[in-house]
Jmol script that loads the backbone (N, CA, C; Angstrom):
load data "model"
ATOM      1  N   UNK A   1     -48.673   2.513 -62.870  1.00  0.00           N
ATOM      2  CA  UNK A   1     -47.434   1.799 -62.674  1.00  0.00           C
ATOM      3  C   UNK A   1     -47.634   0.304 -62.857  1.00  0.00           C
ATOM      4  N   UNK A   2     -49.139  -0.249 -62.196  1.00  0.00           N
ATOM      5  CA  UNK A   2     -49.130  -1.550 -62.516  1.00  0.00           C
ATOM      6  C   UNK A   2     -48.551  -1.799 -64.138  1.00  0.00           C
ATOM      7  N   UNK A   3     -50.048  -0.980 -64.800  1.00  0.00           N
ATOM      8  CA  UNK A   3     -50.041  -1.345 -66.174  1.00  0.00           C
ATOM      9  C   UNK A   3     -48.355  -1.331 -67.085  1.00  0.00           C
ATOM     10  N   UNK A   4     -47.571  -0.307 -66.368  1.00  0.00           N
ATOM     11  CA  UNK A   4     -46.244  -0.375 -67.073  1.00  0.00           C
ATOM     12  C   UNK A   4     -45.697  -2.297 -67.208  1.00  0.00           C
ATOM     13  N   UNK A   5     -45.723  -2.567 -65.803  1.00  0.00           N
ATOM     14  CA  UNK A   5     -44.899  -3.645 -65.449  1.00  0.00           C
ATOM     15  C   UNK A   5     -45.662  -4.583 -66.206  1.00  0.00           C
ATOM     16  N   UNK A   6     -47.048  -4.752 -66.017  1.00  0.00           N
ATOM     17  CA  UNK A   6     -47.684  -6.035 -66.820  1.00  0.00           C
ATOM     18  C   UNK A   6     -48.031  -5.926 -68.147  1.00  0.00           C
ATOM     19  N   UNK A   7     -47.809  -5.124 -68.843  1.00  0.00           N
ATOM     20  CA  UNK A   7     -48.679  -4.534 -70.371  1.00  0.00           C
ATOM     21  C   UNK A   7     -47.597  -3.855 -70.720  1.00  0.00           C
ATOM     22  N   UNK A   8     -47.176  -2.846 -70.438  1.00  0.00           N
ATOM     23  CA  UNK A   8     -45.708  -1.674 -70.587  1.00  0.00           C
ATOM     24  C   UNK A   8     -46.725  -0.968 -71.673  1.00  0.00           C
ATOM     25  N   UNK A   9     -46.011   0.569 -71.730  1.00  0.00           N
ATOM     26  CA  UNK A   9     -46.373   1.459 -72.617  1.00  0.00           C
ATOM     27  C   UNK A   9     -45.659   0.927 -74.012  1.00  0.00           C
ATOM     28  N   UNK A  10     -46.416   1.844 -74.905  1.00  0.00           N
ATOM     29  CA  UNK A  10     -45.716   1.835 -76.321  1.00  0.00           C
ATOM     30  C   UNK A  10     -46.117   2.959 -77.078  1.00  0.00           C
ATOM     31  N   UNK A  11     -45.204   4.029 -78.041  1.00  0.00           N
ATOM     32  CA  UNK A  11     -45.690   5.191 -78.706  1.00  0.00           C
ATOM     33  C   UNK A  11     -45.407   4.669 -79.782  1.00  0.00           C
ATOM     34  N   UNK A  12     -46.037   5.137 -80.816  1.00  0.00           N
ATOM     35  CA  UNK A  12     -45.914   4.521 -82.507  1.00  0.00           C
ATOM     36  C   UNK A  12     -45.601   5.834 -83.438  1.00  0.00           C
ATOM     37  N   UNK A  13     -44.736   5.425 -83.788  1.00  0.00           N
ATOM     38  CA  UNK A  13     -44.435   6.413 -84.717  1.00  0.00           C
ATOM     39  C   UNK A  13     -44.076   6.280 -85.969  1.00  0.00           C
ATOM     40  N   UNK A  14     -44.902   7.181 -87.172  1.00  0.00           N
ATOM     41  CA  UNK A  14     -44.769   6.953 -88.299  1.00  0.00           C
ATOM     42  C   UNK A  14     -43.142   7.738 -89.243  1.00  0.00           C
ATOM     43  N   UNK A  15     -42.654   7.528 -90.273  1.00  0.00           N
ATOM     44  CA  UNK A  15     -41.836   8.043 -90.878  1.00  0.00           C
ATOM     45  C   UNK A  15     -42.483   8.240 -92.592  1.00  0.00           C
ATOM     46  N   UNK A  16     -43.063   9.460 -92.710  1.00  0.00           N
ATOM     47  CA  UNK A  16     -42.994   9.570 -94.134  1.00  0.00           C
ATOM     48  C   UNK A  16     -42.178  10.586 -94.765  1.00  0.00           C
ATOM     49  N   UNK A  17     -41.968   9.671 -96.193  1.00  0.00           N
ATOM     50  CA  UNK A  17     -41.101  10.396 -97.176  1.00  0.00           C
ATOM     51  C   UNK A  17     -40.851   9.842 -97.798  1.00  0.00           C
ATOM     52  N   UNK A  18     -40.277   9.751 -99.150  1.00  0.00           N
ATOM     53  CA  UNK A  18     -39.456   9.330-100.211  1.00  0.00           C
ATOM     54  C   UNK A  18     -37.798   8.281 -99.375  1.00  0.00           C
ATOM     55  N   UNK A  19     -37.855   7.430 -99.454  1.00  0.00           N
ATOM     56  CA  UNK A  19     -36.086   7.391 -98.935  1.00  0.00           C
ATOM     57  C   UNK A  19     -35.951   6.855 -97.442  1.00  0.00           C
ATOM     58  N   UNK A  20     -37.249   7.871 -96.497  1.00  0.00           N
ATOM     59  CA  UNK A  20     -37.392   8.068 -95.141  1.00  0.00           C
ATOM     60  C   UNK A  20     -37.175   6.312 -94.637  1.00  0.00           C
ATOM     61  N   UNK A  21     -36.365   5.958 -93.716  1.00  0.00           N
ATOM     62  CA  UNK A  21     -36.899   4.330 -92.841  1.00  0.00           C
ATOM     63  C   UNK A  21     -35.684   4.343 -91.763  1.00  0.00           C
ATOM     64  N   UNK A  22     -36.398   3.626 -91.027  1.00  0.00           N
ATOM     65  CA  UNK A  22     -35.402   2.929 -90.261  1.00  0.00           C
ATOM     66  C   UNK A  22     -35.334   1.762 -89.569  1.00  0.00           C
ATOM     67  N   UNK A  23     -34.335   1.345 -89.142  1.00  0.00           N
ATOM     68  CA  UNK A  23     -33.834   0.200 -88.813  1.00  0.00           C
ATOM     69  C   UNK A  23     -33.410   0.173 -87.864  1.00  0.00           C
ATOM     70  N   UNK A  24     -33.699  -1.374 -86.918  1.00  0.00           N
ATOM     71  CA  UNK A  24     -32.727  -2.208 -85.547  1.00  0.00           C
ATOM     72  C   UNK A  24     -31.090  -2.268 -85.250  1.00  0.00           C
ATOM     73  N   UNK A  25     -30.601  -1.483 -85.480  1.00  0.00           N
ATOM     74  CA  UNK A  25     -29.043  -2.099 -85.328  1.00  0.00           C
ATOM     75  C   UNK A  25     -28.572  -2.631 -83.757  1.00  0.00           C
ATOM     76  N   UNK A  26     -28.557  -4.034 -83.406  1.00  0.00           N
ATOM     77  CA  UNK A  26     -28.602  -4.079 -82.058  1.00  0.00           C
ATOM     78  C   UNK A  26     -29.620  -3.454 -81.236  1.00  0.00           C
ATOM     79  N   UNK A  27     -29.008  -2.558 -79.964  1.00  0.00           N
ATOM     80  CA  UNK A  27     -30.257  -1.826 -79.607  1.00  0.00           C
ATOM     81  C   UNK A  27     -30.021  -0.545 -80.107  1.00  0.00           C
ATOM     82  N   UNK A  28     -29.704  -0.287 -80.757  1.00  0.00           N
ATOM     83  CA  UNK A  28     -30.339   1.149 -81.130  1.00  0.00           C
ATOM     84  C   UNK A  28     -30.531   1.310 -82.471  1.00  0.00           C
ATOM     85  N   UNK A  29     -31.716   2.569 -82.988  1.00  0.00           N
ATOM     86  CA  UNK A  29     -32.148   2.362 -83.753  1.00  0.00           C
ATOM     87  C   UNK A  29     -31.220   3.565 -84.800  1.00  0.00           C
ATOM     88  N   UNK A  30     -31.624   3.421 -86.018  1.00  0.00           N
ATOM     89  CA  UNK A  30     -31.156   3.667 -87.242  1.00  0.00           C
ATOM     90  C   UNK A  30     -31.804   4.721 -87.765  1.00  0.00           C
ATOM     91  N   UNK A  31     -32.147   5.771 -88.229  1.00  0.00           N
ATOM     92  CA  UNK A  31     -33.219   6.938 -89.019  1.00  0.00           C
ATOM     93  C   UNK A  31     -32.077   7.225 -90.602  1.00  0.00           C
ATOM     94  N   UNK A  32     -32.687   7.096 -91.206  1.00  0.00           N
ATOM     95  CA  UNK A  32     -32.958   7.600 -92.146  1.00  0.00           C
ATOM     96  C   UNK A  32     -33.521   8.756 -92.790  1.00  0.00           C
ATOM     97  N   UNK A  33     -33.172  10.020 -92.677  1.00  0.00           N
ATOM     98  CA  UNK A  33     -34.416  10.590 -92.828  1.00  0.00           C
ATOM     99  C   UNK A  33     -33.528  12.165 -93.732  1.00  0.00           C
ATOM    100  N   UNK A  34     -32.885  11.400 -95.116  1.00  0.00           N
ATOM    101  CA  UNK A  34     -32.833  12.891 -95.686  1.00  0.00           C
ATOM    102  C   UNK A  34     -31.477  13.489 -94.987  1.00  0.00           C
ATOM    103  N   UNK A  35     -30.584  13.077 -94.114  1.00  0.00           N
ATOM    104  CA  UNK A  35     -29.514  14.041 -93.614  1.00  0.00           C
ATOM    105  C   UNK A  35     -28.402  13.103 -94.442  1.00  0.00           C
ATOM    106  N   UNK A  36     -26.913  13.359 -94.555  1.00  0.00           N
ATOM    107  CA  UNK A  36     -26.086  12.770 -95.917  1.00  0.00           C
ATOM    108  C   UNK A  36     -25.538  11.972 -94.512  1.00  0.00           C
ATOM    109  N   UNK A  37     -25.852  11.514 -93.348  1.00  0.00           N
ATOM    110  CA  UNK A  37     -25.361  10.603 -92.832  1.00  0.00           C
ATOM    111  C   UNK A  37     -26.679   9.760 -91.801  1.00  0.00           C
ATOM    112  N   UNK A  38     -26.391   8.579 -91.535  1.00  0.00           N
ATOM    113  CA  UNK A  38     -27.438   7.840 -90.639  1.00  0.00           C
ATOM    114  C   UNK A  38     -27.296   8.493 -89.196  1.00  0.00           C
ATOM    115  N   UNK A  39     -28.559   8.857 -88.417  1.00  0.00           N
ATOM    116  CA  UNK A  39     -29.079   9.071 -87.052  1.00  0.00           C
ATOM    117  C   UNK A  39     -29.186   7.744 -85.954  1.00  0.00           C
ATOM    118  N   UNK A  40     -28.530   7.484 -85.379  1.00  0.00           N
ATOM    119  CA  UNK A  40     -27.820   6.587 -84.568  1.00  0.00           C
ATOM    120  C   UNK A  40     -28.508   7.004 -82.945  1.00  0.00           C
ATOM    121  N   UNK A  41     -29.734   6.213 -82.660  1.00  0.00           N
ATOM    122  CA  UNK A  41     -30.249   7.253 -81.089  1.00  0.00           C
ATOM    123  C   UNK A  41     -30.460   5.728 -80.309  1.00  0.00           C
ATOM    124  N   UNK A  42     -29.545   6.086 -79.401  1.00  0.00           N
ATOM    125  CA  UNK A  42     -29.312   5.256 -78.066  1.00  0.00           C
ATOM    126  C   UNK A  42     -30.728   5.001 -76.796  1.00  0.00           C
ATOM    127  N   UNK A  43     -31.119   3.538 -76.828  1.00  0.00           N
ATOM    128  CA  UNK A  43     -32.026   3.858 -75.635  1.00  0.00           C
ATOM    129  C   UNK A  43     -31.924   3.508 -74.548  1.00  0.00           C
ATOM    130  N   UNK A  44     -32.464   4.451 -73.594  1.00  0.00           N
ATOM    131  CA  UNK A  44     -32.337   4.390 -72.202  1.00  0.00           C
ATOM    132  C   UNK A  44     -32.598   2.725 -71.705  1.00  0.00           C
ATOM    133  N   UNK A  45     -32.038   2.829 -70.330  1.00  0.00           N
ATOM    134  CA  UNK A  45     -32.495   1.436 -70.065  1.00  0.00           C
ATOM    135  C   UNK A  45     -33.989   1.042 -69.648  1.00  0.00           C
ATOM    136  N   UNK A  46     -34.924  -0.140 -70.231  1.00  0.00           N
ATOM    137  CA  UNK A  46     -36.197  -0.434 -69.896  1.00  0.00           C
ATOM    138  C   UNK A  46     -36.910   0.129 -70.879  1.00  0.00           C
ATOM    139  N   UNK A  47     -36.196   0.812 -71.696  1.00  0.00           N
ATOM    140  CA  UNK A  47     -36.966   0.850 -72.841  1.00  0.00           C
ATOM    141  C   UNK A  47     -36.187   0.761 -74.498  1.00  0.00           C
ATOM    142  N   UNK A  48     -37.295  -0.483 -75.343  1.00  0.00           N
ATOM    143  CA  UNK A  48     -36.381  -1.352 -76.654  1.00  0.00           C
ATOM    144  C   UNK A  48     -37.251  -0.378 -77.999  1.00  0.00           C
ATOM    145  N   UNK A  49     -36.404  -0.145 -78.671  1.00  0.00           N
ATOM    146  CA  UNK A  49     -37.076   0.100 -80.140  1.00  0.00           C
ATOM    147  C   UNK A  49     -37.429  -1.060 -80.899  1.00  0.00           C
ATOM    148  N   UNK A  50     -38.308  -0.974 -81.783  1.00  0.00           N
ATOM    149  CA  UNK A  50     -38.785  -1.871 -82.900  1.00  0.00           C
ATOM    150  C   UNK A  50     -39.134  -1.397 -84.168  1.00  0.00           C
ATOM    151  N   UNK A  51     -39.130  -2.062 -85.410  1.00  0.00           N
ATOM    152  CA  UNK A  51     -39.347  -1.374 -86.780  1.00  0.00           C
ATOM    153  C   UNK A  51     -39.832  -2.847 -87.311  1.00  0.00           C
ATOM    154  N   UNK A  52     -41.164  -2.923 -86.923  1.00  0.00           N
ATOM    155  CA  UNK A  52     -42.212  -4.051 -88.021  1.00  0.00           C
ATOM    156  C   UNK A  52     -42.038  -3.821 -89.217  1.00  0.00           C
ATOM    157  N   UNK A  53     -42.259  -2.159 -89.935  1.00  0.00           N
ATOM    158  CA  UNK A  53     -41.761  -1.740 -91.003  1.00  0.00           C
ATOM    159  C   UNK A  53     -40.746  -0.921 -90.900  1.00  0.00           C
ATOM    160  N   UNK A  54     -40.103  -0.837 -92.311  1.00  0.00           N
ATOM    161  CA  UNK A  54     -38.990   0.654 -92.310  1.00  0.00           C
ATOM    162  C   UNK A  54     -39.826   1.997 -92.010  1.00  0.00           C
ATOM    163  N   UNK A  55     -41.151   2.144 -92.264  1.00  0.00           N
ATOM    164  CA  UNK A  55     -41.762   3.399 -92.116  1.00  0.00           C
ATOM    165  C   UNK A  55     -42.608   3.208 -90.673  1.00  0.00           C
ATOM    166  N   UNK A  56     -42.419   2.063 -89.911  1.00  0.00           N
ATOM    167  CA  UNK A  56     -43.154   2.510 -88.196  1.00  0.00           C
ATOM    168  C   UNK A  56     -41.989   2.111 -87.459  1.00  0.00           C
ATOM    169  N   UNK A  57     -41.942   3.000 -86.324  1.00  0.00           N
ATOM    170  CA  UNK A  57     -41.017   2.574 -84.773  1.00  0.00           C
ATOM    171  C   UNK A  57     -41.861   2.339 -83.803  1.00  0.00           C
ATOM    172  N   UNK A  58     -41.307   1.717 -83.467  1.00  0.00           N
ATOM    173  CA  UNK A  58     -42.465   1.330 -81.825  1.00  0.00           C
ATOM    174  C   UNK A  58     -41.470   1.638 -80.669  1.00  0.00           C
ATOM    175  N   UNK A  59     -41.912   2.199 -79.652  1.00  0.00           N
ATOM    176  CA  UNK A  59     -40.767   2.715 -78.763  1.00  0.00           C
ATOM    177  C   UNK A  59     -41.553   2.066 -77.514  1.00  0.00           C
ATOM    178  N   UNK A  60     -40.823   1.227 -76.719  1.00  0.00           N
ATOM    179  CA  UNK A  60     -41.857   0.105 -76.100  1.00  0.00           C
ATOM    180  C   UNK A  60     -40.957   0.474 -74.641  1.00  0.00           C
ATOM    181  N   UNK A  61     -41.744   0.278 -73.388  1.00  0.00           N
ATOM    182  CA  UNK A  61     -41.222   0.700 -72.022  1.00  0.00           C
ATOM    183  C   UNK A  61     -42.239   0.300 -70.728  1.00  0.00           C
ATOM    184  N   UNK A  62     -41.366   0.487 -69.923  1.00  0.00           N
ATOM    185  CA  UNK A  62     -42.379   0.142 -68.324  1.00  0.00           C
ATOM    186  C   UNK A  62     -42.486   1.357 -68.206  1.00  0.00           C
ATOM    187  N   UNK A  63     -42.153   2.637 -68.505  1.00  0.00           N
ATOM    188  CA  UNK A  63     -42.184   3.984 -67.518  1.00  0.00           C
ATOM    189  C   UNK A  63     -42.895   4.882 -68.796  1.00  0.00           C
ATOM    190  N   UNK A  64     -44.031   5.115 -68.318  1.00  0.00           N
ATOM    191  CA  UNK A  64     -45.034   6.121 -69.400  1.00  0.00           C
ATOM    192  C   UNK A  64     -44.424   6.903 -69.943  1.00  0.00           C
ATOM    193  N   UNK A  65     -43.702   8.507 -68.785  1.00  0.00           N
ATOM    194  CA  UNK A  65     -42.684   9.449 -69.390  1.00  0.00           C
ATOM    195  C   UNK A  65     -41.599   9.028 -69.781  1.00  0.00           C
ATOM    196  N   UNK A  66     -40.840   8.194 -69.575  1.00  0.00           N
ATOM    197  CA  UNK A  66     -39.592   8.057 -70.453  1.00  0.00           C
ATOM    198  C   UNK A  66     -39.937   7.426 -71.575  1.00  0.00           C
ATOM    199  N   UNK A  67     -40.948   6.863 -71.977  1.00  0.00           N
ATOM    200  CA  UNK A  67     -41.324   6.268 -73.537  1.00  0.00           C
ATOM    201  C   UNK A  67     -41.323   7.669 -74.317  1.00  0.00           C
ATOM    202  N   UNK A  68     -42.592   7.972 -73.513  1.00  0.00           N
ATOM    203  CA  UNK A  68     -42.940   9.487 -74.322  1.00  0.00           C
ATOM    204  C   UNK A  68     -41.919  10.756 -74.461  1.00  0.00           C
ATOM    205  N   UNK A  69     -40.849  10.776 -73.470  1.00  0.00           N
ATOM    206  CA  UNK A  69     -39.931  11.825 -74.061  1.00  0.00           C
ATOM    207  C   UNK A  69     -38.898  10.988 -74.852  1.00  0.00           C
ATOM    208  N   UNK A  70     -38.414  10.011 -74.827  1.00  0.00           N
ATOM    209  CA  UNK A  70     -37.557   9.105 -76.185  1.00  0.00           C
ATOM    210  C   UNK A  70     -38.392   9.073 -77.232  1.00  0.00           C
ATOM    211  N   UNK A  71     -39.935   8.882 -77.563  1.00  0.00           N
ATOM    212  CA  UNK A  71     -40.534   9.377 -78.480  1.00  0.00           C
ATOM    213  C   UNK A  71     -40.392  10.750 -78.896  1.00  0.00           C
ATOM    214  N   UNK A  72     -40.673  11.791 -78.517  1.00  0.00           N
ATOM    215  CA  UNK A  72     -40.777  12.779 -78.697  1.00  0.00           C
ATOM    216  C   UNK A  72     -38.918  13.434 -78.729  1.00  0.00           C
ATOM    217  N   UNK A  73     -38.222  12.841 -78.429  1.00  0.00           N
ATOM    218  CA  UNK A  73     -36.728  12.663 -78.884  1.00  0.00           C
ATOM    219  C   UNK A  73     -36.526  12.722 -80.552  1.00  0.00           C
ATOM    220  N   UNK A  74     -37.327  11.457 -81.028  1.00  0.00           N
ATOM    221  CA  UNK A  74     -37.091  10.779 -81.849  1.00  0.00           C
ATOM    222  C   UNK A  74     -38.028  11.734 -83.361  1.00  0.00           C
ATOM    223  N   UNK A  75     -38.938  11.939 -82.586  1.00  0.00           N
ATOM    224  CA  UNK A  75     -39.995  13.227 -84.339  1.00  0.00           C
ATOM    225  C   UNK A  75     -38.828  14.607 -83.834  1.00  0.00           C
ATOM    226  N   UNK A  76     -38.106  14.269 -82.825  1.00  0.00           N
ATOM    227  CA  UNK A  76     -37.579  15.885 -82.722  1.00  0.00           C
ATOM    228  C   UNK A  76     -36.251  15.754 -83.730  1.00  0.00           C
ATOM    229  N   UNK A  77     -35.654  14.526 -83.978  1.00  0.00           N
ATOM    230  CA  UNK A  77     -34.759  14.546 -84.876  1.00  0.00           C
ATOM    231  C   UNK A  77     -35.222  15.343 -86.758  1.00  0.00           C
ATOM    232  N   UNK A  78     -36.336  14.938 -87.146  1.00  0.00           N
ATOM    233  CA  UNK A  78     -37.311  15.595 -88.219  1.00  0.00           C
ATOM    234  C   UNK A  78     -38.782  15.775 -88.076  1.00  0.00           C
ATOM    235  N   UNK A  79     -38.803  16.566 -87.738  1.00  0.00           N
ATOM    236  CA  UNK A  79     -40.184  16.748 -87.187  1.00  0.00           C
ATOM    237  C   UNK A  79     -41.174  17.095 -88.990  1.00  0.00           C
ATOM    238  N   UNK A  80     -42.626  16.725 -88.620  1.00  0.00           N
ATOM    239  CA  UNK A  80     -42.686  16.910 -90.198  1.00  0.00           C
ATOM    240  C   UNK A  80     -43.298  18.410 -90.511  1.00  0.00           C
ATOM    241  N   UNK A  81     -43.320  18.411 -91.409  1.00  0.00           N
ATOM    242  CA  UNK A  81     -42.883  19.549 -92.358  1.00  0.00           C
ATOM    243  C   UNK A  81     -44.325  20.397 -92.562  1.00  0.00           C
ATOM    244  N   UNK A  82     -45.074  21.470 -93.031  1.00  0.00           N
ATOM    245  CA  UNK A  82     -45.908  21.722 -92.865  1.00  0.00           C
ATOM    246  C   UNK A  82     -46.096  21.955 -95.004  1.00  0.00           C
ATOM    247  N   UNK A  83     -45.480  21.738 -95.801  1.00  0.00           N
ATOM    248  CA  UNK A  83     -45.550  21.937 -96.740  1.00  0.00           C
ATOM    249  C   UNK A  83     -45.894  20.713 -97.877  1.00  0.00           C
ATOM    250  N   UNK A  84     -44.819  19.830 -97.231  1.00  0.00           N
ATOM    251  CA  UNK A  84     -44.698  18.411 -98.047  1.00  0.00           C
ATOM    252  C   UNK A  84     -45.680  17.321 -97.214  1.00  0.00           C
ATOM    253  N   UNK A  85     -45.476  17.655 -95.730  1.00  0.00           N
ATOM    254  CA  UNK A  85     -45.963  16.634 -94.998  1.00  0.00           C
ATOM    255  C   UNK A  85     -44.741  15.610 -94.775  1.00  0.00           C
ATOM    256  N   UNK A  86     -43.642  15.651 -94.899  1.00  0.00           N
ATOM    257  CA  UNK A  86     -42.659  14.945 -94.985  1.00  0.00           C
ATOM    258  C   UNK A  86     -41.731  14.821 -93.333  1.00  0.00           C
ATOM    259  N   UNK A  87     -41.713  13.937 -92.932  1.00  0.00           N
ATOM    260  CA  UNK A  87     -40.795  13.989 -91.433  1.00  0.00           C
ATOM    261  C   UNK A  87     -41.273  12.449 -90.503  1.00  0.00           C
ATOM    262  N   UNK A  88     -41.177  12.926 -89.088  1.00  0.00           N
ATOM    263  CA  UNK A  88     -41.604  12.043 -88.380  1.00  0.00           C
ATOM    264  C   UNK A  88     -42.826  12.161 -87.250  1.00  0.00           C
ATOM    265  N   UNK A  89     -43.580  11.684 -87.554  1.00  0.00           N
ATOM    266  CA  UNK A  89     -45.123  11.909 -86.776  1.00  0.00           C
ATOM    267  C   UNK A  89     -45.341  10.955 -85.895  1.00  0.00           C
ATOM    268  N   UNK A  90     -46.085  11.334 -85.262  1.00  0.00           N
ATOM    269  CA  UNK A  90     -46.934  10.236 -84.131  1.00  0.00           C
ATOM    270  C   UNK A  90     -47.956   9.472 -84.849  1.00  0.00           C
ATOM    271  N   UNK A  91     -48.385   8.004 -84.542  1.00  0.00           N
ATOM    272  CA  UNK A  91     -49.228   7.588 -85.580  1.00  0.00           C
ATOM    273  C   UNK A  91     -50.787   8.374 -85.199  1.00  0.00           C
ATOM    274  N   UNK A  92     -51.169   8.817 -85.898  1.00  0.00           N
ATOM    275  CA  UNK A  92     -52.840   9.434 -85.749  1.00  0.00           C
ATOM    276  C   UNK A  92     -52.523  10.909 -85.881  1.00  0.00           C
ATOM    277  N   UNK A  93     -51.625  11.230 -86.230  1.00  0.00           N
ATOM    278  CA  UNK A  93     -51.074  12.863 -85.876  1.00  0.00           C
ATOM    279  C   UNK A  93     -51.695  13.255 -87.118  1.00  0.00           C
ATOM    280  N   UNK A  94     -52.111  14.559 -86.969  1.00  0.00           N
ATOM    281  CA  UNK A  94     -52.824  15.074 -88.328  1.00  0.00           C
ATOM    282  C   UNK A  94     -51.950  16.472 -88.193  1.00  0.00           C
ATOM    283  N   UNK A  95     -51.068  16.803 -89.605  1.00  0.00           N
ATOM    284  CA  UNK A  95     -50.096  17.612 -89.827  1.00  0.00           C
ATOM    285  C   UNK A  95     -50.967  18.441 -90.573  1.00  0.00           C
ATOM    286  N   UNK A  96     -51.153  20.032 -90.067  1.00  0.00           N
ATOM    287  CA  UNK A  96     -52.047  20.902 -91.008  1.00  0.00           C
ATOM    288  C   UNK A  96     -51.080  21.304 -92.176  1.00  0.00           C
ATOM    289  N   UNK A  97     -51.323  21.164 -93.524  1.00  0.00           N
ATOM    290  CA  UNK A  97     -50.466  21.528 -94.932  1.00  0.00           C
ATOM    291  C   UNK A  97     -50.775  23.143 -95.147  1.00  0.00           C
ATOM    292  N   UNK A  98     -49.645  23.940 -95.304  1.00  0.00           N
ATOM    293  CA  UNK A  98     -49.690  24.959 -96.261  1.00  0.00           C
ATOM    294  C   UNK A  98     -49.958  24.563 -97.970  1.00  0.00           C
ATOM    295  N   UNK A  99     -50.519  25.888 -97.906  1.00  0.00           N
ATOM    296  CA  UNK A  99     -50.262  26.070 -99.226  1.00  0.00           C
ATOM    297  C   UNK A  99     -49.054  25.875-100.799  1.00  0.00           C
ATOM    298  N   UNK A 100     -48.268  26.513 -99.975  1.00  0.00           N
ATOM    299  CA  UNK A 100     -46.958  27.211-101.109  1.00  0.00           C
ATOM    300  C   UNK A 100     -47.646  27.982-102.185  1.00  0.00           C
ATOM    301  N   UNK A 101     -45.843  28.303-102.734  1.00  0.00           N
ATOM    302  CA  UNK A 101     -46.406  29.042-103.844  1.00  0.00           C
ATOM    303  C   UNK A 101     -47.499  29.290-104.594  1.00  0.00           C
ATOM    304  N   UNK A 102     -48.030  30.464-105.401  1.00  0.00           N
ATOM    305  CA  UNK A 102     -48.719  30.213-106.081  1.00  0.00           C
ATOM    306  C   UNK A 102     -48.305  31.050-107.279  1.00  0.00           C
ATOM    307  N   UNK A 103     -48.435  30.880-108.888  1.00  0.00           N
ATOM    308  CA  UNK A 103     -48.035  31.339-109.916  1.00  0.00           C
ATOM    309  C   UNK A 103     -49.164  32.319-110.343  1.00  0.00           C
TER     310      UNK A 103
END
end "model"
wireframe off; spacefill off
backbone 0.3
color backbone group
């Protein structure tokens, strides 16, 4: 609890894809991600989104679990994909790839 108040948590999260980003609008953030309209996700209070790039979010907070379930909110909107590798990951997340087809 100290560390929340003096340091605060932060989860990082990556967005890959073609197209994939998002953006600050005020406080809430923006996704991009492949649906024919923008993802619009509201945050709780004490905790701010950030986008250094269009392809990282930073989900920044005093309270460990509420970072981490607004994170885990947020890859739940596209979670990535096991084929393309395409969606939203945690940064360091290692996505195991299928195969596909084969001719």
């Amino acid at each position: 609890m100290v560390q929340g108040v003096t340091a605060g948590f932060e989860k990082r999260l990556e967005i890959v894809g073609v197209g994939y980003r998002a953006s600050v609008k005020g406080d809430n953030l923006e996704l991009l991600v492949g649906f024919s309209h923008p993802v619009l996700i509201e945050p709780p209070e004490n905790v701010q989104f950030e986008t250094p790039q269009p392809q990282v979010v930073l989900v920044r907070g005093i309270d460990k679990q509420v970072v981490g379930q607004v994170a885990a909110k947020v890859r739940s909107i596209r979670p990535p994909e096991p084929y393309k590798g395409k969606g939203i990951r945690y940064a360091g997340e290692f996505v195991q790839r299928k195969v596909g087809k084969r001719a």
